[in-house]
Backbone as CSV, one residue per row, in Angstrom:
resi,resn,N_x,N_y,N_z,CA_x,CA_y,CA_z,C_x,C_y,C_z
1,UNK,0.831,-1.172,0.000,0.000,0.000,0.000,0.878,1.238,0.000
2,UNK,0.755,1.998,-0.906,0.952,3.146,-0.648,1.066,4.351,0.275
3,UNK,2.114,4.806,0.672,2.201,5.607,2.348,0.859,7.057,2.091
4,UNK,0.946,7.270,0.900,-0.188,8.198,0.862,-1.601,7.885,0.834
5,UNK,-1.966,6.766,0.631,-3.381,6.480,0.285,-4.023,6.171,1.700
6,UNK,-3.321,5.573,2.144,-3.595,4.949,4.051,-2.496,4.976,4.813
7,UNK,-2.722,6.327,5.673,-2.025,6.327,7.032,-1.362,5.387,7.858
8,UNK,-0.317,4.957,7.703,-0.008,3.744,9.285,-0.479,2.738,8.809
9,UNK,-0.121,1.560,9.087,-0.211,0.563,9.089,-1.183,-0.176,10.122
10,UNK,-1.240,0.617,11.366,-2.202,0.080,12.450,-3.533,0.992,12.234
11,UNK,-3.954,1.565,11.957,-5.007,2.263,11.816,-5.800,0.945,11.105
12,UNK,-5.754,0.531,9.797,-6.346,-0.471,9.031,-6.536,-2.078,9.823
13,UNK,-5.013,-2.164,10.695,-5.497,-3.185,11.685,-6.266,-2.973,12.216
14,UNK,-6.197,-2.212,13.397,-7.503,-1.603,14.554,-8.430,-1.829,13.330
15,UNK,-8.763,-0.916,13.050,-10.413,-0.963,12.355,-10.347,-2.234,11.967
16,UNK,-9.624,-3.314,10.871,-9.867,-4.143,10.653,-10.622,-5.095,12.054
17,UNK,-9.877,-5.296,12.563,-9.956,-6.408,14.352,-11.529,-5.623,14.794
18,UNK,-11.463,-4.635,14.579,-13.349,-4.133,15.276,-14.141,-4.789,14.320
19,UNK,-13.695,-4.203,13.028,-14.927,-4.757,11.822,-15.117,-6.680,12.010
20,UNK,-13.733,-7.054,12.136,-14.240,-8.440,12.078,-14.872,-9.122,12.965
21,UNK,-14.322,-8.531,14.030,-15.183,-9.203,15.038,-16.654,-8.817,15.475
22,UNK,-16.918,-7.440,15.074,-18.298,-7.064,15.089,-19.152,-8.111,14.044
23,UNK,-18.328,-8.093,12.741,-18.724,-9.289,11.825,-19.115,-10.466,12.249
24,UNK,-17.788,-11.422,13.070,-18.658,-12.424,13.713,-19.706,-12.675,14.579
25,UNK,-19.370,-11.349,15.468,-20.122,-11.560,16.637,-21.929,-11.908,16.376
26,UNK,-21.850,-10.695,14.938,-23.518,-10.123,14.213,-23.634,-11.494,13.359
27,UNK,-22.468,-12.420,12.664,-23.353,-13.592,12.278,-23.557,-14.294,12.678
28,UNK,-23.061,-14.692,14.038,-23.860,-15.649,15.330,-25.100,-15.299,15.585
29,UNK,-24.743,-13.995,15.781,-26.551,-13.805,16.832,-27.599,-13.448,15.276
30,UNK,-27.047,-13.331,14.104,-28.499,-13.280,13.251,-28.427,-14.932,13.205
31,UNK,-27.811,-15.715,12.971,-27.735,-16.918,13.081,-28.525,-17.540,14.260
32,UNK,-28.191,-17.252,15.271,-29.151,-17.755,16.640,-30.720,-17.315,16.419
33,UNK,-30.461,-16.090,15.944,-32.229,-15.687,15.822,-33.129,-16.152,14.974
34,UNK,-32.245,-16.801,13.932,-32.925,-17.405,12.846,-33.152,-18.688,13.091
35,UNK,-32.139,-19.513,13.739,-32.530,-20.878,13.682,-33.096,-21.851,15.454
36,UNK,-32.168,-20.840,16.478,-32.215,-21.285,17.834,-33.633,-22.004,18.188
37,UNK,-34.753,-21.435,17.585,-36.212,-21.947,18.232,-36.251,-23.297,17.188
38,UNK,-36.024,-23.344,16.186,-35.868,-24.620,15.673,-35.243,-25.902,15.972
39,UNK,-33.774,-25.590,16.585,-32.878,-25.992,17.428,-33.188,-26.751,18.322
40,UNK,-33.775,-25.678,19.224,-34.459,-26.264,20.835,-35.263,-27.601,20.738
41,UNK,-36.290,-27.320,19.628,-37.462,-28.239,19.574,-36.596,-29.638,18.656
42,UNK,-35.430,-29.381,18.239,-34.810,-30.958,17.638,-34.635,-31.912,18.470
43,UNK,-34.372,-33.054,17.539,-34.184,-34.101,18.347,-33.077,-34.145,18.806
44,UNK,-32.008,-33.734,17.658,-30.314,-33.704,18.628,-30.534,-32.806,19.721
45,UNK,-31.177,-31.632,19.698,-31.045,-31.163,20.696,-31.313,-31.821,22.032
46,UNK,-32.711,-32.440,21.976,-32.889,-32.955,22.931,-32.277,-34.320,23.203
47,UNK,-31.639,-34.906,22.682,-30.733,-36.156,22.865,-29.251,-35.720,23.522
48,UNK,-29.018,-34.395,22.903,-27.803,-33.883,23.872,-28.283,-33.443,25.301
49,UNK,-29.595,-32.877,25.202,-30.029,-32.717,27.109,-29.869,-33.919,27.937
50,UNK,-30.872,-34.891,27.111,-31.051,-35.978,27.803,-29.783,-37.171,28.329
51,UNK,-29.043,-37.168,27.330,-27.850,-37.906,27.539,-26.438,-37.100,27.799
52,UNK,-26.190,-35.947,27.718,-25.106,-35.217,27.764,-25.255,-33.846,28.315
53,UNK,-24.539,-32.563,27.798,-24.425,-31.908,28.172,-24.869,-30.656,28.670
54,UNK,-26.386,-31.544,28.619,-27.342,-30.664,29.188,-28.024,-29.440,27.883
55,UNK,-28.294,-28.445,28.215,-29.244,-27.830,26.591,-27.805,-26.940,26.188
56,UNK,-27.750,-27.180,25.290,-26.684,-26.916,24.156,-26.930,-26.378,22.824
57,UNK,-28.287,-25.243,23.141,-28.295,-24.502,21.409,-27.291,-23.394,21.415
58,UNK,-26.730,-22.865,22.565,-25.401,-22.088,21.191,-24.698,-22.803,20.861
59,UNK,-24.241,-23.858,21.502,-23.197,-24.702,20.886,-24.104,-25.131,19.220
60,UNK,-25.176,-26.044,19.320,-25.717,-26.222,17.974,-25.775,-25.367,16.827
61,UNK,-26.175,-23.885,17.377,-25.903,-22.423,16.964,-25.027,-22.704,16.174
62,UNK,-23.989,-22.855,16.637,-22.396,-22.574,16.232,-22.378,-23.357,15.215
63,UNK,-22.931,-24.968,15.668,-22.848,-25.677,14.270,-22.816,-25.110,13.131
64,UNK,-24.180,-24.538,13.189,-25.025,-24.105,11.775,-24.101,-22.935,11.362
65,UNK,-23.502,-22.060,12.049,-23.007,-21.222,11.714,-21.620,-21.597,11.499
66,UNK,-20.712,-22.219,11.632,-19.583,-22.647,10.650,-20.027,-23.246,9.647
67,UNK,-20.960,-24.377,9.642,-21.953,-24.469,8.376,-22.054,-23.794,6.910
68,UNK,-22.686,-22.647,7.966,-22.663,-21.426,6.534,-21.407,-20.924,6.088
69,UNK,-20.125,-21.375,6.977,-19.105,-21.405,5.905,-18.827,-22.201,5.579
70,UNK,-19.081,-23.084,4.984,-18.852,-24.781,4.446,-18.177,-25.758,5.200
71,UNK,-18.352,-25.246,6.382,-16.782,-26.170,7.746,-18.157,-27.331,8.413
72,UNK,-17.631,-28.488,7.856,-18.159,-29.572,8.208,-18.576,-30.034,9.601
73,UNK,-19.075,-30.327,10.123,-19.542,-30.455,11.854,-19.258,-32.333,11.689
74,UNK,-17.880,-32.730,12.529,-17.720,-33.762,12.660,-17.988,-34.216,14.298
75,UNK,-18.793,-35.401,13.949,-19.494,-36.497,15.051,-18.666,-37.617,14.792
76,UNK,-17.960,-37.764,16.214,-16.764,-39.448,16.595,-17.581,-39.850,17.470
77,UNK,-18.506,-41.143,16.958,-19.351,-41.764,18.204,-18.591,-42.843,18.069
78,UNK,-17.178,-42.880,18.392,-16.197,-44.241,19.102,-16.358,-45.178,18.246
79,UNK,-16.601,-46.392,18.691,-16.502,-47.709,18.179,-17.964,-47.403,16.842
80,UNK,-18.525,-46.623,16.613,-20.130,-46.693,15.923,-19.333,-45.678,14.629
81,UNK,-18.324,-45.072,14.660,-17.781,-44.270,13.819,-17.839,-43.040,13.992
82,UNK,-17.304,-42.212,12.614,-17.666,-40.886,12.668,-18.400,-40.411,11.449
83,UNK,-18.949,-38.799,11.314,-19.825,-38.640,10.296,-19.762,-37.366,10.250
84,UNK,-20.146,-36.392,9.322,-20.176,-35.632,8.875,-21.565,-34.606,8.936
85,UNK,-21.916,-33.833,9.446,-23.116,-33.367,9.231,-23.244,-32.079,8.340
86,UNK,-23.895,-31.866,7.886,-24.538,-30.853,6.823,-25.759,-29.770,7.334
87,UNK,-25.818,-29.447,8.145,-26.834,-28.651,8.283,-27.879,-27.395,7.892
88,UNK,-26.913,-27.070,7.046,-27.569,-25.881,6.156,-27.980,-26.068,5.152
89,UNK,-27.414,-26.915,3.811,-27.941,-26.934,2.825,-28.465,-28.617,2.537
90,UNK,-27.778,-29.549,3.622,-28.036,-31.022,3.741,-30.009,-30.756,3.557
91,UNK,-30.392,-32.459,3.507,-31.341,-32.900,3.997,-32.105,-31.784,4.961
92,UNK,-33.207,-31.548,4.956,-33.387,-31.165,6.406,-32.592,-29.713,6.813
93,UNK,-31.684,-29.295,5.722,-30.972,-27.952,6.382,-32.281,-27.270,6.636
94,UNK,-31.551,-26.141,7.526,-32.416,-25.108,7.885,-33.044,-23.887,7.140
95,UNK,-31.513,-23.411,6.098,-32.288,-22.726,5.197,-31.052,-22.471,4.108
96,UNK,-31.059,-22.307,3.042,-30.018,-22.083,2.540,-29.587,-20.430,2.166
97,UNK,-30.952,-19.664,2.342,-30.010,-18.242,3.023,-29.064,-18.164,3.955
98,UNK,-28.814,-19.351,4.625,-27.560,-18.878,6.087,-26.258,-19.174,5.173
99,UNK,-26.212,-19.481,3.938,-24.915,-18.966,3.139,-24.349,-17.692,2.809
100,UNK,-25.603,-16.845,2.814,-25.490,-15.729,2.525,-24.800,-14.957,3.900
101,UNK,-25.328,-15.141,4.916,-24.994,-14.284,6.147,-23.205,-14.183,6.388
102,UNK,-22.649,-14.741,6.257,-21.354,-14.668,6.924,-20.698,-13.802,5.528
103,UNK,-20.741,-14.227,3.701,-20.345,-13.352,2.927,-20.635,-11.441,3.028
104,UNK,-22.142,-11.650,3.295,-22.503,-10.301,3.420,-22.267,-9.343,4.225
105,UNK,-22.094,-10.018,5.579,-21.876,-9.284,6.816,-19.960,-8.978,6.391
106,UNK,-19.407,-9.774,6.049,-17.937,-9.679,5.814,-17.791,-8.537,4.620
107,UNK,-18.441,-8.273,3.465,-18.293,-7.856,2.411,-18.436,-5.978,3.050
108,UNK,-19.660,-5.918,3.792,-20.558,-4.848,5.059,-18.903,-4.557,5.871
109,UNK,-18.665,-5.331,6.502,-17.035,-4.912,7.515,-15.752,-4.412,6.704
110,UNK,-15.708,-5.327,5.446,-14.895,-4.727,4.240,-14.921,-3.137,3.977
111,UNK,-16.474,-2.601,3.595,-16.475,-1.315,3.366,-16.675,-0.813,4.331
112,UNK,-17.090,-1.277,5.897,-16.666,-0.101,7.148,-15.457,0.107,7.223
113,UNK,-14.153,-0.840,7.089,-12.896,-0.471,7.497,-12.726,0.812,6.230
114,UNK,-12.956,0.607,5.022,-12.425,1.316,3.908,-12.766,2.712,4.481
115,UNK,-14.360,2.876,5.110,-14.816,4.174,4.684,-14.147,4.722,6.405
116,UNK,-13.548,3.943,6.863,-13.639,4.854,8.610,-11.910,5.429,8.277
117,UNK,-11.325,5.010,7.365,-9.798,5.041,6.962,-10.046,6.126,6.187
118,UNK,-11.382,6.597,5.020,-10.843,7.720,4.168,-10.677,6.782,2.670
119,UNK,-10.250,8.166,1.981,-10.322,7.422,0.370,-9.183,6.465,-0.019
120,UNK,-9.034,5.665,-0.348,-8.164,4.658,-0.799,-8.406,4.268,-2.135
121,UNK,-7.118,3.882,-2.978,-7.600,3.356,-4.328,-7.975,1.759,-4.422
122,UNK,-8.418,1.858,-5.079,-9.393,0.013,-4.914,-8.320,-0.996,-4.385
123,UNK,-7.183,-1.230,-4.790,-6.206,-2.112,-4.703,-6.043,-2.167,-3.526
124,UNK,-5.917,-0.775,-2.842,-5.648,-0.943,-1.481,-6.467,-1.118,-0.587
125,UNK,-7.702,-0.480,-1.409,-8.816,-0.924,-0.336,-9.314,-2.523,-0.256
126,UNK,-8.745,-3.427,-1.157,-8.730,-4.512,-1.020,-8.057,-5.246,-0.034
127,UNK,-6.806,-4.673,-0.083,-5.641,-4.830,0.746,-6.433,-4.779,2.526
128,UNK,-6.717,-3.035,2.789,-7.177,-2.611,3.803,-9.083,-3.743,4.513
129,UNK,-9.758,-4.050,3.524,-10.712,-4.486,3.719,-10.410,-6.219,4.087
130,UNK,-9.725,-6.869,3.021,-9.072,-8.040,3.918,-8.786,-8.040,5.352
131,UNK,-8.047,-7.109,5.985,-8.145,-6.887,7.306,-9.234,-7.765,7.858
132,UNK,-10.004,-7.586,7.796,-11.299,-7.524,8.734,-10.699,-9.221,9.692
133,UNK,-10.081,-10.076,8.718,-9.778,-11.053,9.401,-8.543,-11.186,10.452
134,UNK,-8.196,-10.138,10.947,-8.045,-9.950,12.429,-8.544,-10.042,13.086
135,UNK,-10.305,-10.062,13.419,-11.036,-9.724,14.384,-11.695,-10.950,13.524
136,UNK,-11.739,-11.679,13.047,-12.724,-13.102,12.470,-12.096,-14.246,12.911
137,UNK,-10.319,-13.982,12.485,-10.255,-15.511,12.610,-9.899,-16.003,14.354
138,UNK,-9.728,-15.258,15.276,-9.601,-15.928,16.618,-11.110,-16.103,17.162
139,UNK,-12.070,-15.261,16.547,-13.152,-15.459,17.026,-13.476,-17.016,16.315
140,UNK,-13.074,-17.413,15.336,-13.672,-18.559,14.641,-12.343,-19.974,15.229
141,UNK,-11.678,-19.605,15.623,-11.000,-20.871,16.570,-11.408,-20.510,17.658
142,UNK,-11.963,-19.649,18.800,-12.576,-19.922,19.811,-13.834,-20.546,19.373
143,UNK,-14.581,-20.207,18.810,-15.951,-20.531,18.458,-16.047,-21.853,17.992
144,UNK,-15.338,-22.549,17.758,-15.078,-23.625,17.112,-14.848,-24.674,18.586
145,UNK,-13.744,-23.764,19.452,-13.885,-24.858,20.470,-15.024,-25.193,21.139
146,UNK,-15.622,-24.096,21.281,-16.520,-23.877,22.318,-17.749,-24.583,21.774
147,UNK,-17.785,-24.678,20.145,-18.738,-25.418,19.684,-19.068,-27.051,19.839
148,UNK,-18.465,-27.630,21.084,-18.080,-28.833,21.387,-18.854,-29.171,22.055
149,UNK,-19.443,-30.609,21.241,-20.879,-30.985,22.231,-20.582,-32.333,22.332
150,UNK,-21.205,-32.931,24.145,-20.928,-34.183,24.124,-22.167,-34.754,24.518
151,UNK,-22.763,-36.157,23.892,-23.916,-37.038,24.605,-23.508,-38.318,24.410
152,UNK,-23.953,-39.457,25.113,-23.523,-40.680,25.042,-22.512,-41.024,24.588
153,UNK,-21.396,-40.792,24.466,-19.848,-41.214,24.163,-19.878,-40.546,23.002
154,UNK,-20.909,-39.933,22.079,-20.467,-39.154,21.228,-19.603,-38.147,21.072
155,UNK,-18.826,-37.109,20.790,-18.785,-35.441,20.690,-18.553,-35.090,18.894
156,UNK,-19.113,-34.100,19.161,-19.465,-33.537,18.204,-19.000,-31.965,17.983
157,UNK,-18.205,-31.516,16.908,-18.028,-29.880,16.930,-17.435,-29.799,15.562
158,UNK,-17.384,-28.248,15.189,-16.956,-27.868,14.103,-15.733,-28.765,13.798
159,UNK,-15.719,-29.214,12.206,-14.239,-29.443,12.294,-12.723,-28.716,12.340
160,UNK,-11.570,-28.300,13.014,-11.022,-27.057,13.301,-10.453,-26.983,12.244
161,UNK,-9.038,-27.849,11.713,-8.983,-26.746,10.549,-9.147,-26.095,9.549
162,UNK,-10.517,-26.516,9.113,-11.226,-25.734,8.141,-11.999,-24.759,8.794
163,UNK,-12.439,-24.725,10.291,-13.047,-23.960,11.163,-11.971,-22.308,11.143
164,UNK,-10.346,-22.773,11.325,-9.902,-22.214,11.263,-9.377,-20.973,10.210
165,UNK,-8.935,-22.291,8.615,-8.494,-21.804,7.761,-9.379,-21.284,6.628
166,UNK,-10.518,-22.167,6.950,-12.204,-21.702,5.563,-12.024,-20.054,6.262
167,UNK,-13.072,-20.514,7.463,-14.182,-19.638,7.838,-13.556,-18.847,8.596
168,UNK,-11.836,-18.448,9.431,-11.436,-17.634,9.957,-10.649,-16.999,9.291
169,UNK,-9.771,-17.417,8.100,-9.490,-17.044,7.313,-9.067,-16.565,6.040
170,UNK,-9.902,-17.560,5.229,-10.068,-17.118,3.582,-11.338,-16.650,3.832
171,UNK,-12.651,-16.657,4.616,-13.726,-16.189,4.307,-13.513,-14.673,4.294
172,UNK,-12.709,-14.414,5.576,-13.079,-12.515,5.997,-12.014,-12.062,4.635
173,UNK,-10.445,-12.697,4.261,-9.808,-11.945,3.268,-10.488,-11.898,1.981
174,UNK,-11.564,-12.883,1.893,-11.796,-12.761,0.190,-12.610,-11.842,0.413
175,UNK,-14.026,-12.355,1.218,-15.216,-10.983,1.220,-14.422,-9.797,1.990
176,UNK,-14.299,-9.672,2.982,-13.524,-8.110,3.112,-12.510,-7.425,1.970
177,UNK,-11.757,-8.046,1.488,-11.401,-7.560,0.770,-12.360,-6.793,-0.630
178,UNK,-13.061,-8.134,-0.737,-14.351,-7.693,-1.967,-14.849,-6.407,-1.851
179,UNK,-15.402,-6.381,-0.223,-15.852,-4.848,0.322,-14.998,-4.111,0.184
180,UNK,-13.673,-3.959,0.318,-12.813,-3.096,0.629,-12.545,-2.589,-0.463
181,UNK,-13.090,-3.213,-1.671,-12.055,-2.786,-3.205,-13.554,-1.957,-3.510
182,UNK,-14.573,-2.511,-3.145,-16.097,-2.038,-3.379,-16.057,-0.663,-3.162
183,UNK,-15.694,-0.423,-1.713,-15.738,0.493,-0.899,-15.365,1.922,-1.401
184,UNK,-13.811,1.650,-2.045,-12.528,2.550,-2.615,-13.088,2.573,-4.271
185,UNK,-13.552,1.914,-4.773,-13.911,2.218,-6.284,-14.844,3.109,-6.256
186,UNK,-16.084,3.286,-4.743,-16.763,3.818,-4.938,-17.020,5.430,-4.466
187,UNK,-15.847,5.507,-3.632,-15.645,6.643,-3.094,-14.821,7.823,-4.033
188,UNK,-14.703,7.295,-5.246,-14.464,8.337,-6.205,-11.811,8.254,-6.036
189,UNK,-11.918,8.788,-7.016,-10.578,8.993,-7.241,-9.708,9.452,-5.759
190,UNK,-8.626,8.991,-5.637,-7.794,9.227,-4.301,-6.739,10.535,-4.731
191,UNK,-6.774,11.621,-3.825,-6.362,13.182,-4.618,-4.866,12.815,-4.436
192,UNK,-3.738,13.211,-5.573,-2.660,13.524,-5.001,-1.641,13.826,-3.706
193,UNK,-0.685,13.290,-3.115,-0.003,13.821,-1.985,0.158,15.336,-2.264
């Protein structure tokens, strides 16, 4: 990047690390709001009360929401095997708009970092809008642990390193960036030093 187009080097971090994590934080909870009452009333759900770890829809939450970044939810029930679940667009997904939520909200954090920085030329605002995965991808390896559910010798949780490397970090650099180049093309020409 250019020393004239964007100030400092930490300015684009900071904002990046707010945008992303405001990013995740907002596609959990539109995620919870959309699917949680559905959740509750499942049968996994209630097979994880009954036999395990007691009621567990953010953890299920979470499922669905690495989900919507294509990060597989692997189940090791021991000697019975392991399996793969699909929840969003599988059988039975919930909806296949929850693909949309994590691109959009990222693409949305892309052009907040661009526009809270000032004019940038697209390239960089690509550069600058990638950011956002400072503040995505630790939220998406915590979230991932925490997404860990156990019932009858089963457990079950995101799988991590695609938890990590999909959805913490190629998701926020491609769509933030997308936003970020969005952002700077649209804010008109960057003036001379």
């Amino acid at each position: 990047m250019s020393s004239t187009s964007v100030p400092g080097t930490a300015r684009p971090l900071t904002a990046g690390l707010a945008a992303g994590a405001a990013a995740w934080l907002a596609g959990y909870a539109l995620t919870y709001l959309l699917v949680a009452p559905e959740i509750r009333e499942s049968t996994l759900a209630r097979v994880v009360e009954l036999f395990g770890d007691g009621e567990a829809t953010p953890e299920l939450v979470g499922w669905v929401f690495f989900d919507a970044h294509l990060v597989d939810v692997v189940v090791d029930a021991g000697v019975l095997g392991t399996e793969t679940l699909d929840l969003v667009g599988g059988e039975g997904g919930v909806a296949l708009l929850l693909y949309a939520v994590p691109p959009g909200l990222l693409v949305a954090a892309g052009v907040a970092v661009v526009r809270a920085l000032g004019r940038v030329d697209p390239a960089d605002g690509a550069v600058v809008g990638a950011a956002v995965a400072a503040g995505y991808l630790p939220l998406c390896a915590v979230g991932a642990v925490l997404a860990r559910v156990e019932a009858a010798g089963a457990v079950g949780q995101p799988d991590l390193l695609p938890a990590v490397v999909v959805a913490g970090l190629l998701y926020p650099a491609v769509f933030g960036a997308l936003g970020g180049a969005v952002a700077a093309a649209t804010a008109g020409p960057v003036s001379p030093p």
